[in-house]
ROROFI-528301 format. One record per residue (C-alpha): residue number from 1; residue in one letter; x, y, z. Coordinates in steps of 0.05 Angstrom, whole numbers, plus 32768, in hexadecimal, padded with zeros to 4 digits. Example, Ala and Ser with C-alpha at 12.3 -4.5 7.8 and 13.67 -1.06 7.14 Angstrom:
2
{num->1	residuo->A	u->80F6	v->7FA6	w->809C}
{num->2	residuo->S	u->8111	v->7FEB	w->808F}
//
This chain:
378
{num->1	residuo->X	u->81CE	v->7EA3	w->7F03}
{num->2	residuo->X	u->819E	v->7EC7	w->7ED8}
{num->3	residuo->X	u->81B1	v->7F10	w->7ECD}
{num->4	residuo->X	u->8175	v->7F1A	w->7E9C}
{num->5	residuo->X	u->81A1	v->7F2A	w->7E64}
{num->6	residuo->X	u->8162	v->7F3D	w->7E2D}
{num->7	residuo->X	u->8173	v->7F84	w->7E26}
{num->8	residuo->X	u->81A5	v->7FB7	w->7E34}
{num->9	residuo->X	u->81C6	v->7FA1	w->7E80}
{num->10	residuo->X	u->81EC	v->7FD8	w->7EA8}
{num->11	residuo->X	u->8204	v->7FB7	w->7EEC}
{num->12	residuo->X	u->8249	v->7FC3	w->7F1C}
{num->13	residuo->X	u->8278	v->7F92	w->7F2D}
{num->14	residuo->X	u->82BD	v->7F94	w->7F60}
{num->15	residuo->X	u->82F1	v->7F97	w->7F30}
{num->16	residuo->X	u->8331	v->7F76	w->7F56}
{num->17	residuo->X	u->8363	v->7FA5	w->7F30}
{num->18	residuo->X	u->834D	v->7FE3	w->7F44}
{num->19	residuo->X	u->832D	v->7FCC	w->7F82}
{num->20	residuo->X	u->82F4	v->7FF0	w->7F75}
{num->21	residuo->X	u->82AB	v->7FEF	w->7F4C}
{num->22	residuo->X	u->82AB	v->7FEF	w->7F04}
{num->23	residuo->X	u->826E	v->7FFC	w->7EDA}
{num->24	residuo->X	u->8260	v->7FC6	w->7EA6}
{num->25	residuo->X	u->822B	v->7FA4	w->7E72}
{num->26	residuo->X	u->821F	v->7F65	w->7E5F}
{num->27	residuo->X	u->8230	v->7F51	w->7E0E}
{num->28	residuo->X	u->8223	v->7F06	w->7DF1}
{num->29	residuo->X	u->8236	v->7EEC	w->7E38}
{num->30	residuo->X	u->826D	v->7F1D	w->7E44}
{num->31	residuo->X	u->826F	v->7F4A	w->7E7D}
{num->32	residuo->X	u->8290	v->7F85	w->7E5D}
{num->33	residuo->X	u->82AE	v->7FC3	w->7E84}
{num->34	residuo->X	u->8296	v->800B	w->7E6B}
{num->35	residuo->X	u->82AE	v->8035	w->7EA5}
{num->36	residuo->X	u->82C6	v->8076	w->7E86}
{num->37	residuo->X	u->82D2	v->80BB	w->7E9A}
{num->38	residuo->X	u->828D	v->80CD	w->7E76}
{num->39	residuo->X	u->826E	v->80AA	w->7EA7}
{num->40	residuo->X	u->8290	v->8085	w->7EDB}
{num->41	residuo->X	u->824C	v->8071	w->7F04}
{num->42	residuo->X	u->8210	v->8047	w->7EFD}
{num->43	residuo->X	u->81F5	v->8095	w->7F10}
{num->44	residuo->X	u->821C	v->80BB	w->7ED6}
{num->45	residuo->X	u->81FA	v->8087	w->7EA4}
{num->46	residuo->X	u->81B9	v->8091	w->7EC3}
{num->47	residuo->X	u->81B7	v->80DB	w->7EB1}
{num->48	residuo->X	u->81C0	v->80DA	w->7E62}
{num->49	residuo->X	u->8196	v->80EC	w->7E3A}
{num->50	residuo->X	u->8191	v->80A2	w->7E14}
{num->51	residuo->X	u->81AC	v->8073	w->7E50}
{num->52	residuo->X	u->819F	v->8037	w->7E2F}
{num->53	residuo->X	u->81C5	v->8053	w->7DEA}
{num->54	residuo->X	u->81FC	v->8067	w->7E0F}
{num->55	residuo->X	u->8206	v->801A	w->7E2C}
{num->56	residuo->X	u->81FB	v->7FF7	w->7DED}
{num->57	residuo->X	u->8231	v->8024	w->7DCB}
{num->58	residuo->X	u->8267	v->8034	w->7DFD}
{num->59	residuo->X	u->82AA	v->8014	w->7DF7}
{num->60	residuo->X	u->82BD	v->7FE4	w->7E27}
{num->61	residuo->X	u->82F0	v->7FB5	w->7E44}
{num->62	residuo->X	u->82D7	v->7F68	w->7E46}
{num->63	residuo->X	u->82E6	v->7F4C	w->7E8A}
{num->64	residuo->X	u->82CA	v->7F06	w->7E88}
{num->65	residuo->X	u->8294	v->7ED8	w->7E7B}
{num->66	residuo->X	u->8249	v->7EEA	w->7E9C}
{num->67	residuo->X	u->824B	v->7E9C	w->7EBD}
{num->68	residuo->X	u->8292	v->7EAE	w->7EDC}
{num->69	residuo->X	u->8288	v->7EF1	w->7EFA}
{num->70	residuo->X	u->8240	v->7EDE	w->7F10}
{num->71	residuo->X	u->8264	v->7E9C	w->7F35}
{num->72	residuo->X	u->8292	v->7EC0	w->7F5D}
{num->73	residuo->X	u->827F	v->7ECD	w->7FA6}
{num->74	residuo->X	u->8269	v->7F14	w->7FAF}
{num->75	residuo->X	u->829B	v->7F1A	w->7FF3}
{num->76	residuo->X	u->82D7	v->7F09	w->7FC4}
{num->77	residuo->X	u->82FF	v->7F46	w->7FB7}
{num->78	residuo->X	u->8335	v->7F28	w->7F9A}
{num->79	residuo->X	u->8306	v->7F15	w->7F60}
{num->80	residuo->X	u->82CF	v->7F34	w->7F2F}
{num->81	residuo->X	u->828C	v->7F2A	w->7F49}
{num->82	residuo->X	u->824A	v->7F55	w->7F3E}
{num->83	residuo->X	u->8233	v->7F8F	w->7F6E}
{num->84	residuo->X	u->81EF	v->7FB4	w->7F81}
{num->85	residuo->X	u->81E0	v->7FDB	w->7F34}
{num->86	residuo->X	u->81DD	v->8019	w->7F60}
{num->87	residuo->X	u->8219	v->8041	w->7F79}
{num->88	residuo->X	u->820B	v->8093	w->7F86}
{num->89	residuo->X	u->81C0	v->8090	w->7F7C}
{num->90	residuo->X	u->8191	v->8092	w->7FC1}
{num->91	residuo->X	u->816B	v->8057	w->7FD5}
{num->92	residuo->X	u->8120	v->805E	w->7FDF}
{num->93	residuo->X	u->80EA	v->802B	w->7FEC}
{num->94	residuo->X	u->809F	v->802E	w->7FF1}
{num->95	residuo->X	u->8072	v->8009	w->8022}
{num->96	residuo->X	u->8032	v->7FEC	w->8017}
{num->97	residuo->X	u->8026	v->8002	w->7FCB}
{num->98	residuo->X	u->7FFC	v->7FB8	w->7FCF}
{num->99	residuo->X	u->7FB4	v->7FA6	w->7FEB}
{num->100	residuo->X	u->7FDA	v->7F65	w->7FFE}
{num->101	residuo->X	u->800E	v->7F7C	w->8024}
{num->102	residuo->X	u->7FE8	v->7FBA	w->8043}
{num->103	residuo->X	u->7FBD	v->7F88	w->8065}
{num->104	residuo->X	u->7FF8	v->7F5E	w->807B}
{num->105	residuo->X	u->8021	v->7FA5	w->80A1}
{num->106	residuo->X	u->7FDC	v->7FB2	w->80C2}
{num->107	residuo->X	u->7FE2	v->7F6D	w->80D7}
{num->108	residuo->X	u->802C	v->7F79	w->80EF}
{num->109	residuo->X	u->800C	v->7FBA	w->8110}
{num->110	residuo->X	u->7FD7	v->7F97	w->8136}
{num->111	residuo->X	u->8004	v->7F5A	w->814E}
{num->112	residuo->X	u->803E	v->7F90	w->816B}
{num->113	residuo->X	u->806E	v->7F63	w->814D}
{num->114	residuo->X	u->8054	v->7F1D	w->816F}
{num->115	residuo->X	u->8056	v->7EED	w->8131}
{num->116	residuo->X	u->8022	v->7EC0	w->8163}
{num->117	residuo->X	u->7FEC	v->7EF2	w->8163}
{num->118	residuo->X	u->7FEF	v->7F00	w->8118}
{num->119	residuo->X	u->7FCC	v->7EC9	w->80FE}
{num->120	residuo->X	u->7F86	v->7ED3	w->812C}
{num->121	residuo->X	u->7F89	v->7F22	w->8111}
{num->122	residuo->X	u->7F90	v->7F0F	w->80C6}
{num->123	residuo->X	u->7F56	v->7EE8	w->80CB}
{num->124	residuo->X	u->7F2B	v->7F22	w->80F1}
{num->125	residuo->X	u->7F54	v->7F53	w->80BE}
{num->126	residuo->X	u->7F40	v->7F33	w->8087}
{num->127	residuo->X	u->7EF2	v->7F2B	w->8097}
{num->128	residuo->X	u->7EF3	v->7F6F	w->80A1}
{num->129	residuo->X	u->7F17	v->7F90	w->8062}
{num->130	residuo->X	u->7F1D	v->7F50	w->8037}
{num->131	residuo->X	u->7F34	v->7F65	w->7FEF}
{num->132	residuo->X	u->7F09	v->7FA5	w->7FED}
{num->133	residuo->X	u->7F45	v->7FD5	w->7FEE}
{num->134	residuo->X	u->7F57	v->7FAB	w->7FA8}
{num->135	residuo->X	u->7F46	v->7FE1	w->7F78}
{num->136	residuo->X	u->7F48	v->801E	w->7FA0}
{num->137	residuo->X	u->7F69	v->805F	w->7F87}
{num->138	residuo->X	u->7F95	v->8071	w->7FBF}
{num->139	residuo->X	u->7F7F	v->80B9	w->7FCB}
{num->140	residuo->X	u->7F3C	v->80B5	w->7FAE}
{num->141	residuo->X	u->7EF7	v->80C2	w->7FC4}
{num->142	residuo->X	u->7EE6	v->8080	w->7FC4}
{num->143	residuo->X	u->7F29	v->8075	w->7FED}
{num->144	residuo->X	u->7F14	v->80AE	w->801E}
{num->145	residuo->X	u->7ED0	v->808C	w->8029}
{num->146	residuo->X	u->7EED	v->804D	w->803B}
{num->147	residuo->X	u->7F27	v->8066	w->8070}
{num->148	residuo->X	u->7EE0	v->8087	w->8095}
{num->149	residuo->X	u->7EC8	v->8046	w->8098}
{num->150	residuo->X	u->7F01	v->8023	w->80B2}
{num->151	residuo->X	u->7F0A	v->805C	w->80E3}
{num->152	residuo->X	u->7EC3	v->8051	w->80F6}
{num->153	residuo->X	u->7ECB	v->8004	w->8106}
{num->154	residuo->X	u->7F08	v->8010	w->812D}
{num->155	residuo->X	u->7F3C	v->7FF1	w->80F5}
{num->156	residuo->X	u->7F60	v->802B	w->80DB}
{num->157	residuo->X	u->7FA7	v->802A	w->80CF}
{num->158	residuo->X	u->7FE3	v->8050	w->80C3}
{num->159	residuo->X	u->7FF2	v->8021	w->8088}
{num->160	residuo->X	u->7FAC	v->8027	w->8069}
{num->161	residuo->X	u->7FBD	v->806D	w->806D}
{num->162	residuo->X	u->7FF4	v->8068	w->804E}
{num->163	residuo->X	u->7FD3	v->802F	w->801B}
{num->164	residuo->X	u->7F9A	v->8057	w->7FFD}
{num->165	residuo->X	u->7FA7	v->80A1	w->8018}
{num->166	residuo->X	u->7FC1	v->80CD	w->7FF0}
{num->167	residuo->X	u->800E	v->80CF	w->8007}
{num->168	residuo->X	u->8031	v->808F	w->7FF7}
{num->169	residuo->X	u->8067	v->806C	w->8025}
{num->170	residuo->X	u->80A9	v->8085	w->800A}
{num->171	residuo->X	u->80E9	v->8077	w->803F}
{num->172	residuo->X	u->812D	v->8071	w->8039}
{num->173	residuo->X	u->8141	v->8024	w->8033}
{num->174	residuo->X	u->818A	v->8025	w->8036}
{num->175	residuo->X	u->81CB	v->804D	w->8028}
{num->176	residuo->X	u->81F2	v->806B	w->7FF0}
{num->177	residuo->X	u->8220	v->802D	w->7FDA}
{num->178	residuo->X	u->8208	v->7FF4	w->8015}
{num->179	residuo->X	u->81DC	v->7FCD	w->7FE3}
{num->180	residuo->X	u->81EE	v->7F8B	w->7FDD}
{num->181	residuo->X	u->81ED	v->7F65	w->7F95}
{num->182	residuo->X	u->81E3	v->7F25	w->7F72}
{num->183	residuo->X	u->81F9	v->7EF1	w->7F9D}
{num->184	residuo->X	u->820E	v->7F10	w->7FDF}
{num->185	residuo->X	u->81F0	v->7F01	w->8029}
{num->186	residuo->X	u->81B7	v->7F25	w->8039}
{num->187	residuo->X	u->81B0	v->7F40	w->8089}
{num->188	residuo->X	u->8178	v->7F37	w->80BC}
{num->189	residuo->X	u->8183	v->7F5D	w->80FD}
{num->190	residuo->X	u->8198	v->7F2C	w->813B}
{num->191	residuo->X	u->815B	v->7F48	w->815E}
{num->192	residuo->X	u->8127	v->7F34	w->812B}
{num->193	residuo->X	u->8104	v->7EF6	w->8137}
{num->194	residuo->X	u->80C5	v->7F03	w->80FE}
{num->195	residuo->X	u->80D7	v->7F1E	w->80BE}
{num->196	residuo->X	u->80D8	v->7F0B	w->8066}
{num->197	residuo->X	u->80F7	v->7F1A	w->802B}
{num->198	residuo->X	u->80CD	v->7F4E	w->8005}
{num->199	residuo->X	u->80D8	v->7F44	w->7FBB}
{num->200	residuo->X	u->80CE	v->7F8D	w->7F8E}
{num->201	residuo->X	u->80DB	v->7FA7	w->7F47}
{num->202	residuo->X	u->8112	v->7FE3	w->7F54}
{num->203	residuo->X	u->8110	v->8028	w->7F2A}
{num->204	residuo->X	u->8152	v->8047	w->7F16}
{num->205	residuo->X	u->813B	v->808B	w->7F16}
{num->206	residuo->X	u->8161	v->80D0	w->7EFE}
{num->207	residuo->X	u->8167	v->8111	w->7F1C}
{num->208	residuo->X	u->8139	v->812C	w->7EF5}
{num->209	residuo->X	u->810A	v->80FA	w->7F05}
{num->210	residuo->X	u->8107	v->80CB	w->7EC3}
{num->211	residuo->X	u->8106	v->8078	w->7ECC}
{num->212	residuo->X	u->813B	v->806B	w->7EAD}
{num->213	residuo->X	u->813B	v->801A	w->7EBF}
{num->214	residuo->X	u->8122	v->7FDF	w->7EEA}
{num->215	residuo->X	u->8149	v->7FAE	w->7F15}
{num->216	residuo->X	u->8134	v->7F79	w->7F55}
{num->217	residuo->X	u->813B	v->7F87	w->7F8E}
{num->218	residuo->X	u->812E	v->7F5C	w->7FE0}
{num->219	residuo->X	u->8113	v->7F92	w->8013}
{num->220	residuo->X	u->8129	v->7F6C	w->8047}
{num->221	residuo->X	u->80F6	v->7F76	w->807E}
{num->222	residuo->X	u->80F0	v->7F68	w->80CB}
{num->223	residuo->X	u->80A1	v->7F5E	w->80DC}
{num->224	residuo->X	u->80B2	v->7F57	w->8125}
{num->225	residuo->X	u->80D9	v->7FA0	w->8128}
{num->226	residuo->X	u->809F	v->7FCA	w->80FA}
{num->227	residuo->X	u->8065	v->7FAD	w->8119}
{num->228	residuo->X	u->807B	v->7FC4	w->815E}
{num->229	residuo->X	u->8082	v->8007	w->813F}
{num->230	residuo->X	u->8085	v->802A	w->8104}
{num->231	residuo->X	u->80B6	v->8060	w->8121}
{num->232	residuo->X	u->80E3	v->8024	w->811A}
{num->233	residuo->X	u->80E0	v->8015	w->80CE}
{num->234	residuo->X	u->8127	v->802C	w->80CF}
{num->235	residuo->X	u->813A	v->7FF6	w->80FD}
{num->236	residuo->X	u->8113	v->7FC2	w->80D0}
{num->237	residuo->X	u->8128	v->7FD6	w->8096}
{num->238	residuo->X	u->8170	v->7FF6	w->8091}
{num->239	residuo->X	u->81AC	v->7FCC	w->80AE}
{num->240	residuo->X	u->81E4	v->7FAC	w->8090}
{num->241	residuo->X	u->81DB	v->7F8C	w->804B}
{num->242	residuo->X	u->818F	v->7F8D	w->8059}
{num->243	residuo->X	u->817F	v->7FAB	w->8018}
{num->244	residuo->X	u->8194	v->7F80	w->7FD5}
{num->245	residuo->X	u->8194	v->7F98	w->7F8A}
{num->246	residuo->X	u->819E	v->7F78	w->7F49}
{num->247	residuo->X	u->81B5	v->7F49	w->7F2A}
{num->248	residuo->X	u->81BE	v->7F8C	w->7EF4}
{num->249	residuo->X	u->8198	v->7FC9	w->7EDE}
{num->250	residuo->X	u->8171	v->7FBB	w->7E9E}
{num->251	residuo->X	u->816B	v->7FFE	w->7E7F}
{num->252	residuo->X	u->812F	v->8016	w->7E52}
{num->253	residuo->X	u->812C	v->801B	w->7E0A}
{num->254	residuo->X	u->80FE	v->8008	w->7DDA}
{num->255	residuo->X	u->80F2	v->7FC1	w->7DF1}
{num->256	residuo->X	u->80F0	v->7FCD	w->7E2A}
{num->257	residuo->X	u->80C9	v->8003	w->7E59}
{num->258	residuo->X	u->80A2	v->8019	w->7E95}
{num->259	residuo->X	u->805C	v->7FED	w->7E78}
{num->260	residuo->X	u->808C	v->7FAD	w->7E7F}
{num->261	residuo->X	u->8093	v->7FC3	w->7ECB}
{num->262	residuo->X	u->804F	v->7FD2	w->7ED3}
{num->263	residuo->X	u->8041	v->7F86	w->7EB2}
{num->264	residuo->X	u->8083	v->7F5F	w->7EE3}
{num->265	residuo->X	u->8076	v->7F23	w->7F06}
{num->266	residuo->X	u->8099	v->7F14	w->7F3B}
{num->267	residuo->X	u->80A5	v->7ED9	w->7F58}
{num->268	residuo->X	u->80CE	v->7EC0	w->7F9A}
{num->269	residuo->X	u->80EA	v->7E7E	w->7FAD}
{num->270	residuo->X	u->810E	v->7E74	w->7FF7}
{num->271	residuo->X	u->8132	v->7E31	w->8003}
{num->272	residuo->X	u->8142	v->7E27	w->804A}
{num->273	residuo->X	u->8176	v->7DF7	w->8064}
{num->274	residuo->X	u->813C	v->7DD4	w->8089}
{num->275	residuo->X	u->8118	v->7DC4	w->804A}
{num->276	residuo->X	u->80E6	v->7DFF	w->804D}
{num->277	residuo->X	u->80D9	v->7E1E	w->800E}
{num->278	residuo->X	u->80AF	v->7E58	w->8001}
{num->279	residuo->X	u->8090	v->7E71	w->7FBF}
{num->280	residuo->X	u->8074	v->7EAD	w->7FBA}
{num->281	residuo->X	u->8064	v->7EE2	w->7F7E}
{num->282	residuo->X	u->8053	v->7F2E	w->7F78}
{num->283	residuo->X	u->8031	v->7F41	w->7F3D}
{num->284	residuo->X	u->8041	v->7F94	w->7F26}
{num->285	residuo->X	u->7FFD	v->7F8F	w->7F09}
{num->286	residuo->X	u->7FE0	v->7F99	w->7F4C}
{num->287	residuo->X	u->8000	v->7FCE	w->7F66}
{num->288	residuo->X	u->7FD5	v->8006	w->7F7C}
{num->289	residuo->X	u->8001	v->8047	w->7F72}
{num->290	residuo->X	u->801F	v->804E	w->7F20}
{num->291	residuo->X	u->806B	v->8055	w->7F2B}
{num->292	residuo->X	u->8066	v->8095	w->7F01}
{num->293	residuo->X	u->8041	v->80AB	w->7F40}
{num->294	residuo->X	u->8069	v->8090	w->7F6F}
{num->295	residuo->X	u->80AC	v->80AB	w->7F52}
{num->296	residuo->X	u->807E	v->80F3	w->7F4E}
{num->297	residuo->X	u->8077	v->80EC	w->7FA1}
{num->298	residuo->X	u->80C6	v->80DE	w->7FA3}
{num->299	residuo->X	u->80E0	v->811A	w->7F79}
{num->300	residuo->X	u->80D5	v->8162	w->7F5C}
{num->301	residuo->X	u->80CC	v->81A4	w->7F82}
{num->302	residuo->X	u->80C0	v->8183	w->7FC5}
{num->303	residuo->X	u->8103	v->815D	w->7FC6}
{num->304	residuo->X	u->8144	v->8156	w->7F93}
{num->305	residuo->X	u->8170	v->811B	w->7F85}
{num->306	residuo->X	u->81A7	v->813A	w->7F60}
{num->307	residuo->X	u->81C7	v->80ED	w->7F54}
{num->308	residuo->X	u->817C	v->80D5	w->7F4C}
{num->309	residuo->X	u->816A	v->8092	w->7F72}
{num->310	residuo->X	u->814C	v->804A	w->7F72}
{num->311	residuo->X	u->8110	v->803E	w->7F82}
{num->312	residuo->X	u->80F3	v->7FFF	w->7FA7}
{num->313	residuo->X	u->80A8	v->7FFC	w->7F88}
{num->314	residuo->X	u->808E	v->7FCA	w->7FCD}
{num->315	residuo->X	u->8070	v->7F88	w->7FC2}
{num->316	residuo->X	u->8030	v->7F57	w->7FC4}
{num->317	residuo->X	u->8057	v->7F2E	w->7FDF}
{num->318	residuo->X	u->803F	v->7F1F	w->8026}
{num->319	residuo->X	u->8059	v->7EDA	w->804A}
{num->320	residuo->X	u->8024	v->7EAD	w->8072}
{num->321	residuo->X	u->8037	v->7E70	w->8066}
{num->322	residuo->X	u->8050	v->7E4F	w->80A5}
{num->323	residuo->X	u->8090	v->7E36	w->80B2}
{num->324	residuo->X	u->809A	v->7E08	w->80F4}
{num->325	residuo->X	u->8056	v->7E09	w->8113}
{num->326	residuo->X	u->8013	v->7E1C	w->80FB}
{num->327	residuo->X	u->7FF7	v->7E67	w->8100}
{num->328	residuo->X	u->8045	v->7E7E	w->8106}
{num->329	residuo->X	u->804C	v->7E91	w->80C4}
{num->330	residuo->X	u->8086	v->7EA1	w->80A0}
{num->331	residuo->X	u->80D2	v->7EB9	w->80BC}
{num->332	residuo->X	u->8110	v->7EAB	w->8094}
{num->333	residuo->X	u->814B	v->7E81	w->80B9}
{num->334	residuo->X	u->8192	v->7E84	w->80AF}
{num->335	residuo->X	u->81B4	v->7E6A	w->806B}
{num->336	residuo->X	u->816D	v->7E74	w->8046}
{num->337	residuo->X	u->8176	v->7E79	w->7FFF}
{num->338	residuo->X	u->8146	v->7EBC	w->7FE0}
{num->339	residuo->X	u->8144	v->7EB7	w->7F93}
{num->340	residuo->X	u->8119	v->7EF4	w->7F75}
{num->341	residuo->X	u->8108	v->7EF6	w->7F31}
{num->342	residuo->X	u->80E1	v->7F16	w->7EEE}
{num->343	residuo->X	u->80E4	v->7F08	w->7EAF}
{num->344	residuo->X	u->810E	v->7F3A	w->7E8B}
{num->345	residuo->X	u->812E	v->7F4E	w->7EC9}
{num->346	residuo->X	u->8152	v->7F12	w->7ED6}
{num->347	residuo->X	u->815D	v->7EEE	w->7F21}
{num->348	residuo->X	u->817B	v->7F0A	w->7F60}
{num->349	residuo->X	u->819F	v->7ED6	w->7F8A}
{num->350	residuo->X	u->81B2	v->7EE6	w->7FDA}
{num->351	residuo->X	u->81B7	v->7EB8	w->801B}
{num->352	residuo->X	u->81A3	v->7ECE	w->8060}
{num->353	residuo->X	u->81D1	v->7EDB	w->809F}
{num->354	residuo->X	u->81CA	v->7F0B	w->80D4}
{num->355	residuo->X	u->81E4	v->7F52	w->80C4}
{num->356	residuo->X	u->821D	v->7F4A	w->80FA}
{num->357	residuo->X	u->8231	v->7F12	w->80D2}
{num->358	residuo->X	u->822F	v->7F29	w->8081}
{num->359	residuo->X	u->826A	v->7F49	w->806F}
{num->360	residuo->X	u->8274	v->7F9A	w->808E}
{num->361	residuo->X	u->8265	v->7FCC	w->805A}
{num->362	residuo->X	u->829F	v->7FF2	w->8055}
{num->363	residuo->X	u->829F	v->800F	w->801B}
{num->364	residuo->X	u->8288	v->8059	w->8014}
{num->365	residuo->X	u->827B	v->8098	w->7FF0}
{num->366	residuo->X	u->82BA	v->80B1	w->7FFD}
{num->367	residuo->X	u->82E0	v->806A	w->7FE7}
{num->368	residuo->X	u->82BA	v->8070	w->7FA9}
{num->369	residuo->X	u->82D6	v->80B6	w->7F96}
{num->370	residuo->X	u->831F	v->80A3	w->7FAA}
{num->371	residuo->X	u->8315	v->8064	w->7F84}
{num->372	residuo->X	u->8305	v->808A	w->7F44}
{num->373	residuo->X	u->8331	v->80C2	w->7F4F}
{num->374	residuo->X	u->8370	v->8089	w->7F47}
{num->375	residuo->X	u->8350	v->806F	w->7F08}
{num->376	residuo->X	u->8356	v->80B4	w->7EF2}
{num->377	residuo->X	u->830D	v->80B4	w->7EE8}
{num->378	residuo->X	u->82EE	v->80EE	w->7F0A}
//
């Protein structure tokens, strides 16, 4: 598996002994352990001063080899194996912060979830607004102008509004601790029948508001459940093991730094047991909201995060490519494979089942603090 190990790596793994998280970096193949009571979370590290110093200097335990841990199956508590690089930190998630994918959820919109109609209203869609929201400044005049327009011919949108108005899409993707990680099954509600992998560049973001890093991370997403309303992007997006992080958190420092984010490529792979196999890419370069800006919209006087947060940055990503019969497009099956990757940031590695199915998240906030209170660490 390919943890991206160019830099300095801070990721969690289940440590079997104390039947808990520990917080770890990766050394010349090594998966070392530097939990400590300095900073016992992936969120203490995140608020130092010098993050990445702190990691390449801390003492540490070596637990095993990167190839070992990384094999083990993530359900496996009687073993090491690598967790979501998260643990007290919220996680967020913007929506269509791409011209690609803003056409593709007014799409969803217009098709009320019906997979069958969506193909007819990309093409009418797409004659009408085409790439000319490309290079629009969300919030702009120019962006003004053009939502008049599309009010005026009948095609306005609550995603376009949320695409090039002001006020970007910023919800609430998952819970404290119920990421999944490298590895691990990813969950579709039984009641989808329409929905995709969406592959994004996640920011590890402080309290007070400083990127402090960049992971992967799948927003898994049900078309079907969003497009029949938006009230229900809860629903669609937020069930069990429906949001995966990792494989770790590579932290900035001089080699590495927001203008690498702002360059990432993307790219996405699914292999399904009936041969299918997708490819797909989202290129940062395109997005139309600067994460600095983004992040801005998250936090400050309007709204704390006194453990700070991730932040899913949304995707280009937008699947059309159809799987069983033509104009269908794109829905994952059971046992699909979803490899996302970047340069730099390594790959992140899940298989699909239905929520019902992946294993129960069960371990909480307050499992965490009892956890570390026995290890004498808080």
């Amino acid at each position: 598996m390919d943890f991206g190990t160019a830099g300095v790596a801070l990721g969690r793994v289940w440590h079997p002994q104390f039947a808990g998280p520990s917080i770890v970096t990766i050394r010349d193949g090594r998966v070392i352990d530097i939990t400590s009571k300095q900073a016992p979370t992936v969120r203490d590290v995140c608020e130092l001063d010098d993050p990445a110093a702190y990691v390449m200097a801390a003492d540490g335990r070596d637990i095993g080899s990167l190839e070992e841990i990384a094999g083990n199956s993530a359900s496996d508590n009687s073993a090491f194996h690598f967790l979501a690089p998260c643990d007290l930190q919220a996680i967020k998630a913007c929506g269509v912060t791409f011209a690609g994918s803003m056409v593709e959820r007014v799409i969803e919109e217009r098709a009320q979830g019906n997979p069958a109609l969506a193909d007819e209203i990309r093409r009418r869609v797409a004659q009408n607004i085409g790439d000319s929201l490309r290079n629009i400044v969300p919030g702009s005049p120019e962006a003004a102008e053009i939502k008049q327009a599309l009010i005026n011919e009948g095609l306005w949108s609550q995603y376009l509004e949320v695409g090039i108005g002001p006020d970007a899409e910023v919800f609430s993707k998952s819970q404290v601790l119920s990421a999944v990680g490298p590895g691990a099954d990813v969950g579709l509600h039984p009641i989808s029948a329409w929905n995709n992998p969406e592959p994004e560049v996640v920011l590890a973001v402080s309290s007070r508001g400083r990127i402090v890093g960049a992971t992967l991370g799948n927003d898994v997403n049900l078309r079907d459940v969003e497009g029949r309303s938006a009230l229900l992007l809860s629903k669609a997006k937020d069930n069990n093991a429906s949001c995966a992080i990792g494989p770790v958190l590579r932290l900035f420092d001089v080699e590495f730094g927001l203008d690498d984010v702002r360059a990432a490529e993307l790219t996405l792979t699914v292999e399904g047991d009936d041969g299918f196999v997708l490819n797909g890419r989202s290129s940062m370069s395109e997005i139309s909201r600067d994460p600095i800006d983004i992040v801005k919209q998250v936090v400050g006087p309007h709204h704390q995060y006194p453990d700070g947060f991730v932040l899913f940055l949304g995707t280009l990503f937008a699947p059309t490519q159809d799987r069983e019969k033509p104009g269908a497009g794109f829905t994952h099956k059971l046992g699909d494979r979803v490899e996302i990757s970047a340069p730099g940031l390594g790959a992140l590695r899940n298989t699909v089942r239905l929520s019902t199915e992946c294993e129960p998240w069960t371990f909480g906030l307050s499992d965490l603090m009892r956890n570390l209170a026995q290890r004498n660490l808080i």
